[in-house]
N, CA, C and O atoms as CSV, one atom per row, in Angstrom:
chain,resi,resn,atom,element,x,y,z
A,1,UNK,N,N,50.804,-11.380,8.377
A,1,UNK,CA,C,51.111,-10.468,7.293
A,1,UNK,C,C,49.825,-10.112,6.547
A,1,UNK,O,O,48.977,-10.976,6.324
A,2,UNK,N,N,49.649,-8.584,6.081
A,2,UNK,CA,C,48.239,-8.536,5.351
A,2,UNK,C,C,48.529,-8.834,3.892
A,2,UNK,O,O,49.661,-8.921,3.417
A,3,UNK,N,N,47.329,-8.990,3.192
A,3,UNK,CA,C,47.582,-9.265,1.771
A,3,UNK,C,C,47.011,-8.018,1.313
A,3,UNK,O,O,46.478,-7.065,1.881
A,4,UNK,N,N,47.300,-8.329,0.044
A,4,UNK,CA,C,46.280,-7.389,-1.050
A,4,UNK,C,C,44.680,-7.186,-0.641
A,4,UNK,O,O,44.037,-6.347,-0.011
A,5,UNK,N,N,44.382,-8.480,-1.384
A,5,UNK,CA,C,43.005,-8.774,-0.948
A,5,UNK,C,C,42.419,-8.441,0.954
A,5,UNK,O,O,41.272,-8.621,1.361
A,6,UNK,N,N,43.244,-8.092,1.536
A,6,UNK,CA,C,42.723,-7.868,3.010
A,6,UNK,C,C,42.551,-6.686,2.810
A,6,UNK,O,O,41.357,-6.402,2.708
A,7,UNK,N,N,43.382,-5.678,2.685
A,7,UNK,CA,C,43.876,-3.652,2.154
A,7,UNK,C,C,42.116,-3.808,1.004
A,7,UNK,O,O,40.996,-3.505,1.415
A,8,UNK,N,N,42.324,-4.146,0.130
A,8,UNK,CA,C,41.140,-4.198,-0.622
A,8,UNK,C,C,39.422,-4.388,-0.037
A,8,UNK,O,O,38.405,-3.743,-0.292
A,9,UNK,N,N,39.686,-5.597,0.857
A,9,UNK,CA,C,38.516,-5.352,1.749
A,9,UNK,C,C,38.578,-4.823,2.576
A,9,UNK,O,O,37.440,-4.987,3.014
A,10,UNK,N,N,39.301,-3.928,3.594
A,10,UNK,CA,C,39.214,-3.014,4.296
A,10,UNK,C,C,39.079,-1.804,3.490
A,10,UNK,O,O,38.458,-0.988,4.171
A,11,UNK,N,N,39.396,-1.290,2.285
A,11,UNK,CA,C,38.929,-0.184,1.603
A,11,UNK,C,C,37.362,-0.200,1.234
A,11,UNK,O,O,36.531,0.700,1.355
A,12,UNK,N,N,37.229,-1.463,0.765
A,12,UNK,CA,C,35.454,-1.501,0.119
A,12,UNK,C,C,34.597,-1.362,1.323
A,12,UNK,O,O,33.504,-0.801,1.257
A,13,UNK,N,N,35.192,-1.990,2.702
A,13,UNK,CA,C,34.150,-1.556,3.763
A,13,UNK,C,C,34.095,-0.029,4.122
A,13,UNK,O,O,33.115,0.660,4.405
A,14,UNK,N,N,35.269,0.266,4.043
A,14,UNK,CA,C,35.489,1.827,4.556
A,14,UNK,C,C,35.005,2.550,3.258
A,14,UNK,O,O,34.388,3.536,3.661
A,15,UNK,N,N,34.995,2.538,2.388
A,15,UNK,CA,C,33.898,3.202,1.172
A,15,UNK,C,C,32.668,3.311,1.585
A,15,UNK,O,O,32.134,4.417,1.671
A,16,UNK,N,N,31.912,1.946,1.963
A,16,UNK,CA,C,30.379,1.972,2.432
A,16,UNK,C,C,30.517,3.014,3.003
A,16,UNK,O,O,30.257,4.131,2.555
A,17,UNK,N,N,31.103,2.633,4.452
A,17,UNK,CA,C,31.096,3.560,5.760
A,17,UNK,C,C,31.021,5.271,5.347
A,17,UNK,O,O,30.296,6.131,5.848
A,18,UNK,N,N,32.217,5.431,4.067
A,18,UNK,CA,C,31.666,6.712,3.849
A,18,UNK,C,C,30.685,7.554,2.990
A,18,UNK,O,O,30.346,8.736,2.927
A,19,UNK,N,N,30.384,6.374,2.349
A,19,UNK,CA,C,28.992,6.768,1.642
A,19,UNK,C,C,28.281,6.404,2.498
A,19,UNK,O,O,27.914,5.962,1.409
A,20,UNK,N,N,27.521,6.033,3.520
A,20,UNK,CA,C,26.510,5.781,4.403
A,20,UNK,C,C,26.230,7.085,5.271
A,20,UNK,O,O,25.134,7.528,5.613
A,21,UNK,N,N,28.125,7.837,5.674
A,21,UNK,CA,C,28.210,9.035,6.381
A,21,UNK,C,C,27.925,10.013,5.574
A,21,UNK,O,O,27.557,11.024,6.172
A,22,UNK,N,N,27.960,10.112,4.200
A,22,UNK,CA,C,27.385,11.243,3.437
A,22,UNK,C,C,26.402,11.081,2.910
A,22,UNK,O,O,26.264,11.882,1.986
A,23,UNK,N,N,25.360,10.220,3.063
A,23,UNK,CA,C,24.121,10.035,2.946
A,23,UNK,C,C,23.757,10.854,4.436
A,23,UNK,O,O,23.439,12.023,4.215
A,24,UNK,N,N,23.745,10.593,5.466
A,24,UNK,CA,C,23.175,11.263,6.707
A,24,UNK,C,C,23.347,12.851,6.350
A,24,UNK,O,O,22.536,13.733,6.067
A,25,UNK,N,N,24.753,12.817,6.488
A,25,UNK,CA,C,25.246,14.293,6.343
A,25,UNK,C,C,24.103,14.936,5.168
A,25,UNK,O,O,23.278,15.801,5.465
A,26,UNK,N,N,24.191,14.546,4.283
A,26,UNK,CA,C,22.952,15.297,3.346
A,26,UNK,C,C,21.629,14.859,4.274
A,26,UNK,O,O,20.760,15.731,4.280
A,27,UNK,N,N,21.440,14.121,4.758
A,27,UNK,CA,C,19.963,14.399,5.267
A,27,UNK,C,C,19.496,15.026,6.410
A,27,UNK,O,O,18.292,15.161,6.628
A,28,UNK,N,N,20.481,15.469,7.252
A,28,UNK,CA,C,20.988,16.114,8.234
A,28,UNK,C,C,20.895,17.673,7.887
A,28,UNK,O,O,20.340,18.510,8.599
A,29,UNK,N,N,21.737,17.992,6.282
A,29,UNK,CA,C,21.536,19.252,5.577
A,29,UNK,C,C,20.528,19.481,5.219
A,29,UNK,O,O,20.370,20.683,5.434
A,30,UNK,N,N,19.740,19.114,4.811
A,30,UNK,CA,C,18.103,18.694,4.136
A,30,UNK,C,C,17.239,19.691,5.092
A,30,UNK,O,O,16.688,20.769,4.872
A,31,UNK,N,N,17.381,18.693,6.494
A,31,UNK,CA,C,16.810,19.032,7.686
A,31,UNK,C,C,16.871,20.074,8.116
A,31,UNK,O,O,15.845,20.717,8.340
A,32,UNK,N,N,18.229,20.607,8.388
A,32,UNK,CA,C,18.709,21.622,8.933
A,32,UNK,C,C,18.112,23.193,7.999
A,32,UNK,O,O,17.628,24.173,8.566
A,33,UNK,N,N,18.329,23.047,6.403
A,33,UNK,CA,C,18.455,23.588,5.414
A,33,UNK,C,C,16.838,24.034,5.573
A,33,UNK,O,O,16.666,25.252,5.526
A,34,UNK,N,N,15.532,23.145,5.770
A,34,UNK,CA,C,14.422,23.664,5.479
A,34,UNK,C,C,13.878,24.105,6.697
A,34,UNK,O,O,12.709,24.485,6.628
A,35,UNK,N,N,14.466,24.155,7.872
A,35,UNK,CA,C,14.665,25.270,9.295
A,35,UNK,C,C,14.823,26.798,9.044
A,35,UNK,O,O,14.175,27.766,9.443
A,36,UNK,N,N,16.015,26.658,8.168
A,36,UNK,CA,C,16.811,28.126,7.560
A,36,UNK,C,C,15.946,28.875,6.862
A,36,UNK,O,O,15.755,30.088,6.948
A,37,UNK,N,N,15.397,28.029,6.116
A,37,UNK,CA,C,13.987,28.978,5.339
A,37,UNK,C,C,13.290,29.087,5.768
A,37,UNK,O,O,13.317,30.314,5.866
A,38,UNK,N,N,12.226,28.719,6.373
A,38,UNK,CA,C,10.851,28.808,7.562
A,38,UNK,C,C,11.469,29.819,8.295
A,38,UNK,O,O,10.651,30.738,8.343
A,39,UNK,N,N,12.737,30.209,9.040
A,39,UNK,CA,C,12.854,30.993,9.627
A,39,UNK,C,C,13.471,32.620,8.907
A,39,UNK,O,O,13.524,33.680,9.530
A,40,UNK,N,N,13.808,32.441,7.724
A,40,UNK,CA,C,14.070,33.458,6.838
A,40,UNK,C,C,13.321,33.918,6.106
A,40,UNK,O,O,13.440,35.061,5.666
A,41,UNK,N,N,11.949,32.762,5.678
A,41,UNK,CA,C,10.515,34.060,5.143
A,41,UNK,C,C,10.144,34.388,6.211
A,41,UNK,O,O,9.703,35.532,6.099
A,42,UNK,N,N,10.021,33.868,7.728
A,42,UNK,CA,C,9.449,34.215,9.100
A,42,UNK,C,C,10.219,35.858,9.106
A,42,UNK,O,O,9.528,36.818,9.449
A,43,UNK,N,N,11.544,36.039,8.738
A,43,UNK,CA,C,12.368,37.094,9.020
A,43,UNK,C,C,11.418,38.123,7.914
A,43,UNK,O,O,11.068,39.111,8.559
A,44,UNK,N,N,11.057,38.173,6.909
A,44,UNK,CA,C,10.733,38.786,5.612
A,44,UNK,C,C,9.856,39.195,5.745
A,44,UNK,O,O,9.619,40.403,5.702
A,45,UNK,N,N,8.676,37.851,6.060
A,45,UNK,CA,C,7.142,38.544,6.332
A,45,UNK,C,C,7.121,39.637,7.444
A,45,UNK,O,O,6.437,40.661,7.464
A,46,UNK,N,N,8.265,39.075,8.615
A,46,UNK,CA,C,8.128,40.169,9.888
A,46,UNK,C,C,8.482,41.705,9.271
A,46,UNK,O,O,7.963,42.748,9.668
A,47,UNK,N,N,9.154,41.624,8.560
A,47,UNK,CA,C,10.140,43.138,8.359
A,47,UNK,C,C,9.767,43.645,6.851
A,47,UNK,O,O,10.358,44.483,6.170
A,48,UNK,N,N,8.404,42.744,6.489
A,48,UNK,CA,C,7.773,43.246,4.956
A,48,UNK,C,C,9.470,43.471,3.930
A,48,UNK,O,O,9.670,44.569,3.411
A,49,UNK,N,N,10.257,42.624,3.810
A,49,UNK,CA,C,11.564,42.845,2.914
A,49,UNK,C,C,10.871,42.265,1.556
A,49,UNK,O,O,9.988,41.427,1.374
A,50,UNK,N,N,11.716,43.138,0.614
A,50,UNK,CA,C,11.149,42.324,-1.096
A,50,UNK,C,C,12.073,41.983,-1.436
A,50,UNK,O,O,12.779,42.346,-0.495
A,51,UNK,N,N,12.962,41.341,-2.366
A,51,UNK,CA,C,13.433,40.847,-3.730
A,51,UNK,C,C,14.622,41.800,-3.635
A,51,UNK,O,O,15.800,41.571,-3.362
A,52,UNK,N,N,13.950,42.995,-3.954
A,52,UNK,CA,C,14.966,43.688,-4.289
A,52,UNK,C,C,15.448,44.533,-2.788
A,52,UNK,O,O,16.284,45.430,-2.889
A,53,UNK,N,N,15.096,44.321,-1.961
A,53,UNK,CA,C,15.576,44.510,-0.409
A,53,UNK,C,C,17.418,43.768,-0.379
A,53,UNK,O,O,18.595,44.082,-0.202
A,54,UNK,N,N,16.503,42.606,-0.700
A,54,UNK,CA,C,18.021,41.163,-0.528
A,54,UNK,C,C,18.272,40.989,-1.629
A,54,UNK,O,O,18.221,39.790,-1.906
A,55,UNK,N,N,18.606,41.786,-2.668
A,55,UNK,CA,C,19.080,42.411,-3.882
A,55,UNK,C,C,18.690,40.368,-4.957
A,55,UNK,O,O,19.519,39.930,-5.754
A,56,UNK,N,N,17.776,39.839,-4.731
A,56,UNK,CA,C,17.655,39.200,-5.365
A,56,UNK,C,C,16.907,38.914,-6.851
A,56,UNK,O,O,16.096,38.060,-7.208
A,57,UNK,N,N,17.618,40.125,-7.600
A,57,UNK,CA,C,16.540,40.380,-9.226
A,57,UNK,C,C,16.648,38.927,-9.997
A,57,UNK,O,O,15.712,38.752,-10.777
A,58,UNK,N,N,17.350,38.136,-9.953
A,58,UNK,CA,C,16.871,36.883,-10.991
A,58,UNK,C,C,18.194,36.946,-11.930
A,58,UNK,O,O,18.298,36.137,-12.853
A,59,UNK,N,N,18.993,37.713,-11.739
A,59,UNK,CA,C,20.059,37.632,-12.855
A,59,UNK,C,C,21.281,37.091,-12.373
A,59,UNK,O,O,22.261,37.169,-13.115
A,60,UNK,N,N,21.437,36.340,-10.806
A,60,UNK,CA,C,22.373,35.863,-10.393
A,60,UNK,C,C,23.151,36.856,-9.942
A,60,UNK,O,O,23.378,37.916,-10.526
A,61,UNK,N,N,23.661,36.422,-8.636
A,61,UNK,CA,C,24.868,36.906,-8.060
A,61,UNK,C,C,25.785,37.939,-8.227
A,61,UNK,O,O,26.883,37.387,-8.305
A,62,UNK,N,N,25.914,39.061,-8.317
A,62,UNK,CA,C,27.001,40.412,-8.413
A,62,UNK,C,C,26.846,40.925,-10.392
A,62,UNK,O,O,27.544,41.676,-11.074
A,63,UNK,N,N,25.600,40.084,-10.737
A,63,UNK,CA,C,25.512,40.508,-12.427
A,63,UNK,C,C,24.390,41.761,-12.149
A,63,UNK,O,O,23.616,41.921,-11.205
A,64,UNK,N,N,24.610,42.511,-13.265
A,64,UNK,CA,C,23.707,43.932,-13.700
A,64,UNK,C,C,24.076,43.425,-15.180
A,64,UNK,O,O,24.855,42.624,-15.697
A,65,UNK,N,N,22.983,44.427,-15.613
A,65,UNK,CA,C,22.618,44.527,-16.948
A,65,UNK,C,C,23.411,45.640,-17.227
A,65,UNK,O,O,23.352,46.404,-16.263
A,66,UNK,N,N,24.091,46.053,-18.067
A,66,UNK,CA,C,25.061,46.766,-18.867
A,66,UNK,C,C,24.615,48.353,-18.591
A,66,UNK,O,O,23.389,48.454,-18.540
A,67,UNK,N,N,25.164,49.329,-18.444
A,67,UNK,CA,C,24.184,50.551,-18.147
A,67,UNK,C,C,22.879,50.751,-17.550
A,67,UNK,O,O,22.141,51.734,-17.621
A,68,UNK,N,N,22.707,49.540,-16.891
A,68,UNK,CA,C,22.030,49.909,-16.231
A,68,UNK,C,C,21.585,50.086,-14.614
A,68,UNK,O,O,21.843,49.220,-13.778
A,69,UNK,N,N,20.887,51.318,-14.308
A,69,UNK,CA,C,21.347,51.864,-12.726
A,69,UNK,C,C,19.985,51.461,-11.909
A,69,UNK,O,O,18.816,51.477,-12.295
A,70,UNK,N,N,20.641,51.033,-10.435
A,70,UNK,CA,C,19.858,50.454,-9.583
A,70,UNK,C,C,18.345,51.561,-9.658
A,70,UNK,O,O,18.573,52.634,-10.215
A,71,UNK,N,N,17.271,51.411,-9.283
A,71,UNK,CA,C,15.957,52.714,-9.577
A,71,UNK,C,C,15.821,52.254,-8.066
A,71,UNK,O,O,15.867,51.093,-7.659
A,72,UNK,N,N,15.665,53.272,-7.411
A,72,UNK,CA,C,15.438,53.404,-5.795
A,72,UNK,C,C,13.927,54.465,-6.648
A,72,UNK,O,O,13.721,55.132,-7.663
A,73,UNK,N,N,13.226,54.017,-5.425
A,73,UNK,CA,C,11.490,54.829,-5.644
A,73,UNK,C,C,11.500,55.631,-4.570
A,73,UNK,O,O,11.830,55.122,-3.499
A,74,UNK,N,N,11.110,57.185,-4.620
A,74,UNK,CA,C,11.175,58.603,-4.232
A,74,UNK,C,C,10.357,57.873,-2.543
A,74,UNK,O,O,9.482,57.007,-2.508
A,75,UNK,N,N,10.684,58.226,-1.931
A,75,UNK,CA,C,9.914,57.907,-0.479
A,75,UNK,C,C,8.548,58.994,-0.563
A,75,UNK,O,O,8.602,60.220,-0.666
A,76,UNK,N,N,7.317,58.120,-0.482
A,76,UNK,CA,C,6.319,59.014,-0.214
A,76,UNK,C,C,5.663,59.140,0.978
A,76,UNK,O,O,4.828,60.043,0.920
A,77,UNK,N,N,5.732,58.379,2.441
A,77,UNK,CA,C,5.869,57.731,3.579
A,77,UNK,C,C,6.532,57.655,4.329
A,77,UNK,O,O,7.465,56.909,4.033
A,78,UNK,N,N,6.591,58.099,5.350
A,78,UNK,CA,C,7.359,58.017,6.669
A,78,UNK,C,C,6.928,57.259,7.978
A,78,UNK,O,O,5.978,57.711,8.618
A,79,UNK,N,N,7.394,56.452,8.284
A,79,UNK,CA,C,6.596,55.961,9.630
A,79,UNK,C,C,6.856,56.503,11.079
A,79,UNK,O,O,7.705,57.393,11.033
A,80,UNK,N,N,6.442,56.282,12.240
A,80,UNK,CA,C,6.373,57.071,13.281
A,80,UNK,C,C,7.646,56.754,14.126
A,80,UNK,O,O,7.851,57.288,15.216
A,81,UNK,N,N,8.702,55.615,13.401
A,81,UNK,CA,C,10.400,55.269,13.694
A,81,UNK,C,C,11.421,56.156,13.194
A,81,UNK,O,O,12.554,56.379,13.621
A,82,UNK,N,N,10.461,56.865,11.677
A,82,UNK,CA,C,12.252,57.270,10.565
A,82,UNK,C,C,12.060,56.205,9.539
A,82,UNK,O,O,12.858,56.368,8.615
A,83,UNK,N,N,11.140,54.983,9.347
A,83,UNK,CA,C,11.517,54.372,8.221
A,83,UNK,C,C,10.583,54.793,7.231
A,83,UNK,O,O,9.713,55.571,7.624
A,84,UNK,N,N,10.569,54.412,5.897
A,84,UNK,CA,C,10.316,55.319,5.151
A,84,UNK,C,C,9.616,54.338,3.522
A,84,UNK,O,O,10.439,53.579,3.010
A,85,UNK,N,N,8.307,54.407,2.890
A,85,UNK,CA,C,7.872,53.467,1.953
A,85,UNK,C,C,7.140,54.767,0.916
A,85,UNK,O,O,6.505,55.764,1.262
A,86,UNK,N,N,7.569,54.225,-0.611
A,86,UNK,CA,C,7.702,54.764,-1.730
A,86,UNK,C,C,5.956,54.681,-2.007
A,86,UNK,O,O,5.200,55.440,-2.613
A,87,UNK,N,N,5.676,53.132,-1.111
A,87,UNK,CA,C,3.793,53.182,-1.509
A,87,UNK,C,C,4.000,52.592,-2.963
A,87,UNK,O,O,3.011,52.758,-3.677
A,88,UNK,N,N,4.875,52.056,-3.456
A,88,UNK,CA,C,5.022,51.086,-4.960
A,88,UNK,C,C,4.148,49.907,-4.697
A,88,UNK,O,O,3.391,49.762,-3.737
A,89,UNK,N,N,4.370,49.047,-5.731
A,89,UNK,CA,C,3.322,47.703,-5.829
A,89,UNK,C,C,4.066,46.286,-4.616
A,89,UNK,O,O,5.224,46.010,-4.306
A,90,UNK,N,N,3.307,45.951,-4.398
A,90,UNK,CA,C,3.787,44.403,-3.522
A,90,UNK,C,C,3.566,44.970,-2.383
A,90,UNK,O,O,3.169,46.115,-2.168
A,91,UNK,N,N,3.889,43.961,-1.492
A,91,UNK,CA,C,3.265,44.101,-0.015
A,91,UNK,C,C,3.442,45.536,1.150
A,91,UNK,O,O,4.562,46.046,1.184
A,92,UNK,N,N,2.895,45.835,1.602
A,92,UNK,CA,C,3.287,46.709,2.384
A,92,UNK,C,C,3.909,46.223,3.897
A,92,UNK,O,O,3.736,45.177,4.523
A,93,UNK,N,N,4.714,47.448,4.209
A,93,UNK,CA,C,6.113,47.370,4.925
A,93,UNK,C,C,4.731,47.108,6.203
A,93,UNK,O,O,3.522,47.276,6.044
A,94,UNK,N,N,5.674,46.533,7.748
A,94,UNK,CA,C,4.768,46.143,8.505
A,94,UNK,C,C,4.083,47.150,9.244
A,94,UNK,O,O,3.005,46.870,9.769
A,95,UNK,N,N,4.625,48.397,9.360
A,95,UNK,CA,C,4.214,49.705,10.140
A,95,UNK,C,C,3.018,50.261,9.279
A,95,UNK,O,O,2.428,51.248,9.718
A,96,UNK,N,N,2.796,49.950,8.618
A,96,UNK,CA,C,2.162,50.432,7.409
A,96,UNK,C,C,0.759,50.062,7.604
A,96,UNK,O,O,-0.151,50.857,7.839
A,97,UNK,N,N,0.605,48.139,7.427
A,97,UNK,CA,C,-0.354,47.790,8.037
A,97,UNK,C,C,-0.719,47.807,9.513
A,97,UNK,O,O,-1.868,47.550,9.872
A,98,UNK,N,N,0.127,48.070,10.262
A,98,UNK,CA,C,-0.209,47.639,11.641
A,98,UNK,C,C,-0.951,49.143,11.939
A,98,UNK,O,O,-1.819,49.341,12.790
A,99,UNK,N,N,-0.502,49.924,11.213
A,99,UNK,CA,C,-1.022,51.672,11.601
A,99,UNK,C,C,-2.455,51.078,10.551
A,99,UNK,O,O,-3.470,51.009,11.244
A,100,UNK,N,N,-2.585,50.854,9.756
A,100,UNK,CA,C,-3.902,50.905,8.727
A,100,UNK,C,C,-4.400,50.005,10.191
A,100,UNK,O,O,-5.158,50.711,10.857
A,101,UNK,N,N,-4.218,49.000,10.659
A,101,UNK,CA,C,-5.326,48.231,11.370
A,101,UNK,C,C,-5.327,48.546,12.518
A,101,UNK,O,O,-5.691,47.702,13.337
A,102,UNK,N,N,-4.984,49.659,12.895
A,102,UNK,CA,C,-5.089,50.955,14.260
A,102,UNK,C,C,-6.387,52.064,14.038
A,102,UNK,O,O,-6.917,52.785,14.883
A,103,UNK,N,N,-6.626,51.952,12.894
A,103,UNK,CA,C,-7.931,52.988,12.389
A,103,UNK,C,C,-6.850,54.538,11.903
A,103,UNK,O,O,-7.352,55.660,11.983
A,104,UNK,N,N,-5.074,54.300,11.325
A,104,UNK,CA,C,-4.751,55.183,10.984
A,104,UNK,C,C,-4.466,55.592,9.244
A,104,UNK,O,O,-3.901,54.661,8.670
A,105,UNK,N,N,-4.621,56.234,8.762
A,105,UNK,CA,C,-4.803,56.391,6.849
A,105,UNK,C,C,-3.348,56.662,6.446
A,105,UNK,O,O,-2.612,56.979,7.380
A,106,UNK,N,N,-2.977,56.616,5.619
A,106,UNK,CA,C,-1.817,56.900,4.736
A,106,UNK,C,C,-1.171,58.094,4.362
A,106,UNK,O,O,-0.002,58.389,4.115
A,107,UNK,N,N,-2.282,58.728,4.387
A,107,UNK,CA,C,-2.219,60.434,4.272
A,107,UNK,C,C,-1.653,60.844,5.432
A,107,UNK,O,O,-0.946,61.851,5.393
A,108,UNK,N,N,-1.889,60.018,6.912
A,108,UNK,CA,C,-1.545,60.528,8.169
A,108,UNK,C,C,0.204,60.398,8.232
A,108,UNK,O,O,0.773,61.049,9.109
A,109,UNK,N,N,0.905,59.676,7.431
A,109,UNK,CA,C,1.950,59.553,7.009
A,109,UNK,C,C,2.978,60.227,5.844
A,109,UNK,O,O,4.172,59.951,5.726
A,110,UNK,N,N,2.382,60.967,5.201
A,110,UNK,CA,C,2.587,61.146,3.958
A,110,UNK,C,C,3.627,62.437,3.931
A,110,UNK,O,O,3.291,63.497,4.460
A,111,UNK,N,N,4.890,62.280,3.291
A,111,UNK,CA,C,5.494,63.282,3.133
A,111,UNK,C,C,5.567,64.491,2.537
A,111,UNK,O,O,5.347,64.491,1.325
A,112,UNK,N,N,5.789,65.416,3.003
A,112,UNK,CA,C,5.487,66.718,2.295
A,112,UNK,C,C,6.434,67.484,1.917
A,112,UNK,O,O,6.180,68.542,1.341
């Protein structure tokens, strides 16, 4: 027949057991988790994306500021695909440089 005290120590072992399994499991996520990023600035740097590409302004998740409207910048640039750069501040898109380090200028792009 089991007792109390038996149910009781079969619970306190099986507690360890599952705190021991969610210790891995987080370190397992850890692991896995800093893969996901190395390969998602790898995605960013490849495809020159900003902030506001992956709509990430700093104000959290599906929030805007009260009246106020997304500012898309006038395209001044076209590349030799159809894609298309305003020439604003921060990095340039990758066609951009890869044509500048071809010996080609900006102007050779430039919309009219």
């Amino acid at each position: 027949m089991t007792t109390l005290s038996d149910i009781n120590s079969q619970i306190k072992k099986h507690d360890e057991q599952i705190a021991q399994l969610r210790r891995q499991a987080e370190e397992l996520r850890n692991q896995e988790r800093a893969g996901v990023i190395d390969e998602i600035r790898k995605k960013i740097a490849e495809y020159g994306l900003s902030a506001a590409d992956l709509k990430l302004t700093g104000r959290g998740p599906g929030r805007r500021v009260a009246g106020a409207a997304a500012s898309k910048s006038v395209a001044k640039y076209r590349g030799p695909t159809g894609e298309t750069w305003s020439g604003g501040r921060g990095r340039k898109p990758r066609w951009v440089t890869e044509a500048l380090a071809a010996g080609k200028s900006l102007s050779d792009f430039e919309i009219k």
